[in-house]
N, C-alpha and C positions, 0 to 999 in steps of 0.2 A: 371571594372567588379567586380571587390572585392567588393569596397566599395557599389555596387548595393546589391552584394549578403549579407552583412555584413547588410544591410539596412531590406533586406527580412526577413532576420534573424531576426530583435529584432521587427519587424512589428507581426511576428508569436509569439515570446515570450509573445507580451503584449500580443497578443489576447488571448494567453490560460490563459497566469495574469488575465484576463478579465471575462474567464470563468469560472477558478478557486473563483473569488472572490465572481460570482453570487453562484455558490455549496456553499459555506460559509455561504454567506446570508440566502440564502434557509432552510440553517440547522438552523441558528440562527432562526429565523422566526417561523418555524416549532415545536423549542422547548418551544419558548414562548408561542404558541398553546397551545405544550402536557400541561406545567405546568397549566394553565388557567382551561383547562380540570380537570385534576388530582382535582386540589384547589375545582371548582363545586362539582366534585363528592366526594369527602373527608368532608366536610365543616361539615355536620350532625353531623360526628365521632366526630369532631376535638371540635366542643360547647361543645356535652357529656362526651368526654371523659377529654380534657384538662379545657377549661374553667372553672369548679369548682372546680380544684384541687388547693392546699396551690402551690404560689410560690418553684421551685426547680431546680437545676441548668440545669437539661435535660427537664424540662418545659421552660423553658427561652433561649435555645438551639433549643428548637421545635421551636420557636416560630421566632427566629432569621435565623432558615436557613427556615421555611416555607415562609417569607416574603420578606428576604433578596432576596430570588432567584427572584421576582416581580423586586425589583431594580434593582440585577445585570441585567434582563432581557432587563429594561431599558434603562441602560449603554447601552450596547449590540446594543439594537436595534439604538440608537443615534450612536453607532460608525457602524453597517453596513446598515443601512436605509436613514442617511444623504448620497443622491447619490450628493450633489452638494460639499463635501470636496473633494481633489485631492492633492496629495504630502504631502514633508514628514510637511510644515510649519501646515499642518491645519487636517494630519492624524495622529501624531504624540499624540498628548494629548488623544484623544478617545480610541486611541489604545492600549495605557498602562494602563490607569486606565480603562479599560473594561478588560486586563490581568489581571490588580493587584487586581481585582473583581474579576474574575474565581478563583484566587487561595486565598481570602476570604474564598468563599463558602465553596470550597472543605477542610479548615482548619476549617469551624463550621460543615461540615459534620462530619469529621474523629475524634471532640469531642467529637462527639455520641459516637460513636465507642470504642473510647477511657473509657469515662465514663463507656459504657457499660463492659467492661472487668473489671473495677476497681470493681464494683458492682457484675458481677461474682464471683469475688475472696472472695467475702465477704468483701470487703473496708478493702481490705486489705494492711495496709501504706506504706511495703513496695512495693508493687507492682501498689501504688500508684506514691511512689517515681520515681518507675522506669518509668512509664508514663510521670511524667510530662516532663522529662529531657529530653525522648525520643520525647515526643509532641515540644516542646521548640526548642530540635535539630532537628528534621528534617527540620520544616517550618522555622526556621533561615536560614536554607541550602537553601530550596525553595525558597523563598524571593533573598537571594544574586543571585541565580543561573537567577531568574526569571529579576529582574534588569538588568542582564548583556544581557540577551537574550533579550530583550524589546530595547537596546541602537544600536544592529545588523540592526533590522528590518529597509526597505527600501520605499518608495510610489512612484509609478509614478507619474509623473505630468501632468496632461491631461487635456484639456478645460475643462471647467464646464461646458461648453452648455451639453457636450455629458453626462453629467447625469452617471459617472461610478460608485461615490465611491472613497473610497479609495482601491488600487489596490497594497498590497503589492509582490513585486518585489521581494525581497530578506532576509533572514534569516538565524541564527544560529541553521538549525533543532534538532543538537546535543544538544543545549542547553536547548532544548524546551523538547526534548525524555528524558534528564536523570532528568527535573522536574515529570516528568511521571513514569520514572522510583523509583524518593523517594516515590513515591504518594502507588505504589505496596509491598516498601518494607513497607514503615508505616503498611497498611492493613496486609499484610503476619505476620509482626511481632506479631500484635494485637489479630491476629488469632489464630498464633501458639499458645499466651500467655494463650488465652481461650480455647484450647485444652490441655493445660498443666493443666490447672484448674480445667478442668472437671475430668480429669486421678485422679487428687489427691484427689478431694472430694467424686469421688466413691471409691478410697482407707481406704479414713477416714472414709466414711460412712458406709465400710465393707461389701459393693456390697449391697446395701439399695438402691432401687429404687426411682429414682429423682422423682420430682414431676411433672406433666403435663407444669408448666409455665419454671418451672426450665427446660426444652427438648426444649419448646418453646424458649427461650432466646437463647441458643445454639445454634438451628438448624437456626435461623433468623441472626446469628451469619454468620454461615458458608455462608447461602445462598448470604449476602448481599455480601461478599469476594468474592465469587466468581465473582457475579454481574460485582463489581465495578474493580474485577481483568480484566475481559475480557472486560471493554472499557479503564481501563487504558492500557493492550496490545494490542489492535486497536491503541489509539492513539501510541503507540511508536513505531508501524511497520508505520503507516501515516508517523512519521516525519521520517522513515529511507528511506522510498521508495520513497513520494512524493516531486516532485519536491520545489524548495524555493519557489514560485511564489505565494505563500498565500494558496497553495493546503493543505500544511498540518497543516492548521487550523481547517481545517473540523469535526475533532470528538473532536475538546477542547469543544464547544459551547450543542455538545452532552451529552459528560461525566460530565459536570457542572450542567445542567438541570435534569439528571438523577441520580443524586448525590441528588439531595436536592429534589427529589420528594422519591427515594428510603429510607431516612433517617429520611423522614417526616411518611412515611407509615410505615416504619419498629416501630419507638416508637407508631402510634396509635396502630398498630396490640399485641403491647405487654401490653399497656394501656389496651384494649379491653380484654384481657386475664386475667390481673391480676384485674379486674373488676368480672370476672367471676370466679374467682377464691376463694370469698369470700361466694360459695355458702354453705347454710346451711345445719346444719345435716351432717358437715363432707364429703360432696360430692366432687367428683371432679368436674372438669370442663364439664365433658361429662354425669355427674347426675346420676353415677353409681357406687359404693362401693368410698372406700376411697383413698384419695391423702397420699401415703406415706411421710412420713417427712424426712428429712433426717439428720441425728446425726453426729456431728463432733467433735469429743475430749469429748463426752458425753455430748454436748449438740446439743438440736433439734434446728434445721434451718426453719422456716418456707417460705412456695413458696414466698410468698409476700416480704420476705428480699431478696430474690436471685431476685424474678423478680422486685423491686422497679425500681428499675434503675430510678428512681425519685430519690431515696435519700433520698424516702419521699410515703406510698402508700397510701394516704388519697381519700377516693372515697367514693360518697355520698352511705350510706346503707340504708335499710331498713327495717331490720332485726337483729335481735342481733346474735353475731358469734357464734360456737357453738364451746366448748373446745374442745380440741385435746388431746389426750394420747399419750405419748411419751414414748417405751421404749426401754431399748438396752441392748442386749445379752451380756455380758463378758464370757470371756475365762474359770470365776471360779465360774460362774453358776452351781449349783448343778442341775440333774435333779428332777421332781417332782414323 
């Protein structure tokens, strides 16, 4: 009677194994869609804005996580579309370099990111410094922690007639949650840094209002944190709550695809800005009195240096720019 009941049991287990792996699939599936999507309707932007511009490391960063995500998608679909692999002999290879691809991605996204706060600061070395050591450490830590979690993972072994997949059985969630977990503190840290940034240069600037692109970079800032905060805590309550049985795969395949659609559209929409930001006659963006400059240690910062985030803001014109006046109040200003 045990061994019946003992039998029933793991007959139930695979079958939710079974369910669980189809939810996976679905979502992989589903995301290769979005991005497909996304790519059609972006395509217009991405000629005009990117394709004429000089070589620049966050142009070559666009360019690698908009395309790379086509691959990883690939990978993907080859490890959850091949329904005729079964166990760990013939699940085992798909399954980790389709991991060791999701967390690629997510490491040419969080370059952006990273770039982008460096460029904030005004390229500024030290906080250059600080970045790269922070970039270098955390995804060092990822990588080991991701190896270790990938060596856990289990396959059932099931006919091939029955067409399942691979049907992972078993995992280290914990190990899977605290890669999820570096992924949040990278972002919060990146954030925090960009709000340290802003505090100082409205200091130096002696409360001088930012420029339209310079609020833009910011706020695209804050918004993508938040974004990519609340699928990285989706995924880390998935790996606390859901069972090992491949269930808490479900939002890695999300937050990957979403990741490299939001980072692609985050640099056009800044592109598209500082595009517009070159309008004449001193205009702003919105073609209505003037874009303040902002002054730091006595000298003028113009939008296009804070918004480059290229490194580099080269954009076909066609129109000569119109000088800008720069001036700034000291303490021993005499009145006139």
């Amino acid at each position: 009677m045990s061994s019946a009941a003992a039998a029933a049991a793991q007959i139930r287990a695979l079958i939710e194994a079974m369910k669980a792996n189809r939810t996976v699939n679905y979502a992989a599936i589903g995301m290769t869609a979005l991005i497909s999507a996304d790519y059609l309707q972006t395509l217009p932007r991405e000629v005009q804005l990117m394709w004429p511009t000089k070589l620049s490391v966050p142009k070559v960063l666009f360019f690698l996580v908009r395309y790379y995500t086509f691959v990883h998608s690939m990978i993907s679909a080859w490890h959850h579309g091949d329904m005729s692999l079964t166990g760990d002999s013939d699940c085992y290879q798909p399954f980790a370099i389709d991991a060791y691809s999701c967390l690629v991605t997510h490491a040419l996204c969080e370059a952006i990111s990273y770039i982008r706060a460096y460029a904030f600061s005004g390229r500024n070395r030290y906080v250059l410094g600080f970045l790269v050591i922070l970039f270098v450490t955390i995804h060092s830590v990822e990588f080991y922690i991701l190896a270790k979690f990938v060596k856990t993972v289990r396959f059932a072994t099931l006919p091939p007639e029955i067409q399942t997949g691979c049907v992972a059985i078993r995992g280290d969630n914990k190990a899977l949650s605290l890669i999820f977990e570096l992924i949040l503190v990278s972002l919060a840290t990146v954030t925090i840094l960009m709000i340290g940034t802003a505090w100082w240069r409205r200091r130096q600037s002696h409360g001088a209002e930012a420029g339209s692109l310079l609020k833009l970079f910011y706020r695209d800032g804050i918004f993508y944190f938040i974004f990519l905060s609340t699928l990285a805590v989706a995924n880390i309550i998935f790996d606390h709550t859901a069972p090992s049985n491949g269930l808490q795969f479900t939002m890695v395949q999300i937050q990957v695809h979403l990741n490299g659609v939001a980072a692609g559209r985050l640099l056009l929409h800044l592109r598209e800005w500082a595009a517009k930001g070159v309008a004449p006659s001193g205009l702003n963006s919105h073609g209505s009195g003037y874009s303040a400059p902002v002054i730091l240690r006595g000298k003028p910062v113009a939008d296009t240096t804070l918004g480059d985030l290229e490194l580099s803001s080269q954009y076909p014109q066609t129109y000569p720019r119109a000088p800008r006046v720069f001036i700034e109040v000291s303490k021993n200003s005499q009145a006139f």
